[in-house]
C-alpha positions in Angstrom: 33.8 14.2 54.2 34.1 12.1 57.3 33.1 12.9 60.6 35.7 14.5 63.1 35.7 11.6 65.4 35.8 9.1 62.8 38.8 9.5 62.0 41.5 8.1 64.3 44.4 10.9 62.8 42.9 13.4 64.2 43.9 14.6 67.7 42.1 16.9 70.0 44.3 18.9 73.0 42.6 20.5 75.5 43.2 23.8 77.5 41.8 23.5 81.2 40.7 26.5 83.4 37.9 28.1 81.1 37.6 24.9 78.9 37.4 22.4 80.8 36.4 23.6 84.3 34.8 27.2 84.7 37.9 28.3 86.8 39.5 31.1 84.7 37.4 33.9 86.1 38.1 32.5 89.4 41.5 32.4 89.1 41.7 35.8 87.9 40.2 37.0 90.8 42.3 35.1 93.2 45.6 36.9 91.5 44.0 40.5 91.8 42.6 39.9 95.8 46.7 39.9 96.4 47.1 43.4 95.5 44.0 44.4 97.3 46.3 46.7 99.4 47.8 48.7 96.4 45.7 52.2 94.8 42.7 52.1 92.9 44.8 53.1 89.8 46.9 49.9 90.3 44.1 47.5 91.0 42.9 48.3 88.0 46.0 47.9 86.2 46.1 44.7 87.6 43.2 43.5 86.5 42.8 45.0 82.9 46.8 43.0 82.4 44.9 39.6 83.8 41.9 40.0 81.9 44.4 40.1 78.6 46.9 37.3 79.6 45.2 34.0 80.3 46.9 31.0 79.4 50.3 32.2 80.8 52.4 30.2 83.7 51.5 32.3 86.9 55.1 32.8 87.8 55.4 35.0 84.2 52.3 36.9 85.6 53.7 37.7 89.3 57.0 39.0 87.1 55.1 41.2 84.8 53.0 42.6 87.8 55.7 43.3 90.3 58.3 44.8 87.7 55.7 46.3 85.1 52.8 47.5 87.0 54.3 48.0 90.4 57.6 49.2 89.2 59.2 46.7 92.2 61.8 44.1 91.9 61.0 40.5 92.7 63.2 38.1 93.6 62.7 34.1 93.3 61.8 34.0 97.1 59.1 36.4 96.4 57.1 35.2 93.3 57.4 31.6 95.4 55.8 33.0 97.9 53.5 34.9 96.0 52.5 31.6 94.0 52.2 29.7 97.6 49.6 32.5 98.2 47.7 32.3 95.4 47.6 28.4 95.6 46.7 28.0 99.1 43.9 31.0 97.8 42.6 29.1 94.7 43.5 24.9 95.5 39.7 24.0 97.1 37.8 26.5 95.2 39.2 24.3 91.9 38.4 21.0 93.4 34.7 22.4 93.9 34.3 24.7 91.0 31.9 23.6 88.1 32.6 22.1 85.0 32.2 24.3 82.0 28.8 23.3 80.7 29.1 20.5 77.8 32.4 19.5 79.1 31.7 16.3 80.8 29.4 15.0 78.5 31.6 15.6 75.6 34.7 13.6 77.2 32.1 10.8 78.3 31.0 10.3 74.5 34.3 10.6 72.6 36.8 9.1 75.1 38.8 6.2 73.6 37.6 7.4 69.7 41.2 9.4 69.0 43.5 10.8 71.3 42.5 13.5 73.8 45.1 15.7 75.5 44.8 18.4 78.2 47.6 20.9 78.1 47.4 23.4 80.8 49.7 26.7 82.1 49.0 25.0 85.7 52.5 23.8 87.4 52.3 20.0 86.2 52.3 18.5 89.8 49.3 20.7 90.6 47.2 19.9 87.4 47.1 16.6 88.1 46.4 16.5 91.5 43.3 18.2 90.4 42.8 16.0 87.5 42.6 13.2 89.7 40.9 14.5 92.4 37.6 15.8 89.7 38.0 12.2 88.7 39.1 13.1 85.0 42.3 11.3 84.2 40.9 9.0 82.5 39.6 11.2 80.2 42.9 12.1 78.7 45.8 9.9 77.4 48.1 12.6 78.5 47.9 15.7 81.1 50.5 18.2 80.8 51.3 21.3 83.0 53.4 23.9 83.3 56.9 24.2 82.5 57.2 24.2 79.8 55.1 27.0 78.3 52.5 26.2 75.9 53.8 26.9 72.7 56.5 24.4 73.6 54.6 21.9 75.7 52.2 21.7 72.1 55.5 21.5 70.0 57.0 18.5 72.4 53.7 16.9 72.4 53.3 16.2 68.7 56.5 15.1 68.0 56.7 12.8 71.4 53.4 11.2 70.1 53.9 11.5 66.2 51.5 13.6 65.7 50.8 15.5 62.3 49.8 19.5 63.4 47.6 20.0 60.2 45.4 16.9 62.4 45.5 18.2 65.5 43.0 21.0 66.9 43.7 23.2 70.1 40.8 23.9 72.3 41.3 26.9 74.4 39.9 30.4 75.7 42.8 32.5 75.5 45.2 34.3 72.9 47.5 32.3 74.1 46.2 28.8 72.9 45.8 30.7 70.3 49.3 31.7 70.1 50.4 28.0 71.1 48.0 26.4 68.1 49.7 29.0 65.5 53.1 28.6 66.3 52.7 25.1 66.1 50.4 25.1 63.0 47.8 23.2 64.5 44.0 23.7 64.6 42.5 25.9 67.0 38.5 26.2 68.3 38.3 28.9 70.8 35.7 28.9 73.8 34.3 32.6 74.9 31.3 32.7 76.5 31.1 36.3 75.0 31.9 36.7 71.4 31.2 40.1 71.5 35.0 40.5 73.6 36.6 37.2 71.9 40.4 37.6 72.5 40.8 36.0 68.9 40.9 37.1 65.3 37.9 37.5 63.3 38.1 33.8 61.3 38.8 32.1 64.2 35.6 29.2 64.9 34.2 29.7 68.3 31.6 28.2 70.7 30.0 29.6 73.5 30.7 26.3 75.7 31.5 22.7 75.1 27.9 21.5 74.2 28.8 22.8 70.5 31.7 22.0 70.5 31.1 19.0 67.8 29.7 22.1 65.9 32.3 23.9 66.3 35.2 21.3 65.0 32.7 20.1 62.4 33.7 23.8 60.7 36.8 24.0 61.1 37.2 20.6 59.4 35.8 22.0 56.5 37.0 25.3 56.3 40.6 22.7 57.1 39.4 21.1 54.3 38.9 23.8 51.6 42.1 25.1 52.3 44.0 22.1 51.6 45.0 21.0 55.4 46.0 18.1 56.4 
């Protein structure tokens, strides 16, 4: 069987915050500092609901906050300004957060061998700002932000480019690249520094960080491979 990166087919599309730069926790904790002023028994709501729903547009998370934990309506005006908030809270912290170990060093060594994507719940004007701020869009023939959401910015990516799904591996650290690679029927390699709370099921391939990551595709191309993908 041939290597992953030897073949030219195959496609790799990348999550960002947690994959690519360690910025998810970070993130999380910017969204839960804005309800700093609500009850202990709220707070906490708050942050179990963030702790379960990376991945997701933070526009759907202000929604579900305000009208599900809070029990408060929300207009437009408010979860803009909310947003405005949390990006004026977050925006430097990204530009000077680290890369998640491996990360670098893995784009350096397989750029230009097959396509590389990065597909991210980030508002798309913001992503790549950042992108090319951290110096990194060269890494990627294509970065793609938020709208859409991922399960449709994954779908619109393959057919815009061609690609075949059963070729194509997600690389994510939430359920919902998870969610995104199923509904799409592409491959997925999750990243969770702790396997011991993994958001995904049992048979899903994992690595601690991007240094075995090669690992990491190597077996799911050949559990791909024993099941007949392609």
């Amino acid at each position: 069987m041939s290597d992953f990166f030897s073949d030219p087919d195959n496609v790799l599309v990348f999550d960002f915050d947690g994959v690519i730069l360690d910025s998810a926790h970070l993130k999380r904790e910017a969204f839960a500092a804005l309800y700093d002023d609500q009850p202990q028994p709220l707070r906490r709501a708050v942050r179990a609901y963030l702790g379960r729903r990376g991945g997701q547009p933070r526009e759907v998370k202000f929604r579900h906050i305000e009208a599900q934990i809070l029990g408060r309506q929300a207009d437009e005006a408010s979860i803009d300004t909310l947003c405005r908030r949390f990006k004026a809270d977050v925006e430097q912290r990204i530009l000077a957060t680290p890369a998640i170990p491996g990360a670098l060093a893995f784009l350096d060594r397989h750029r230009g061998r097959l396509p590389i994507y990065l597909l991210s719940a980030t508002p798309e004007h913001e992503l790549r700002e950042i992108v090319a701020r951290r110096d990194l869009a060269g890494h990627f023939d294509e970065v793609i932000g938020s709208p859409p959401d991922k399960v449709t910015g994954l779908g619109q990516l393959l057919n815009r480019h061609g690609h075949r799904a059963g070729r194509t591996v997600m690389v994510g650290d939430s359920y919902n690249d998870y969610r995104a690679a199923s509904s799409n029927g592409t491959g997925f390699v999750g990243v969770t520094a702790d396997p011991a709370a993994s958001p995904f099921p049992a048979d899903v391939t994992t690595t601690l960080d991007l240094h075995g990551l090669e690992a990491a595709l190597a077996s799911w191309q050949r559990q791909a491979s024993s099941s007949g993908v392609s």
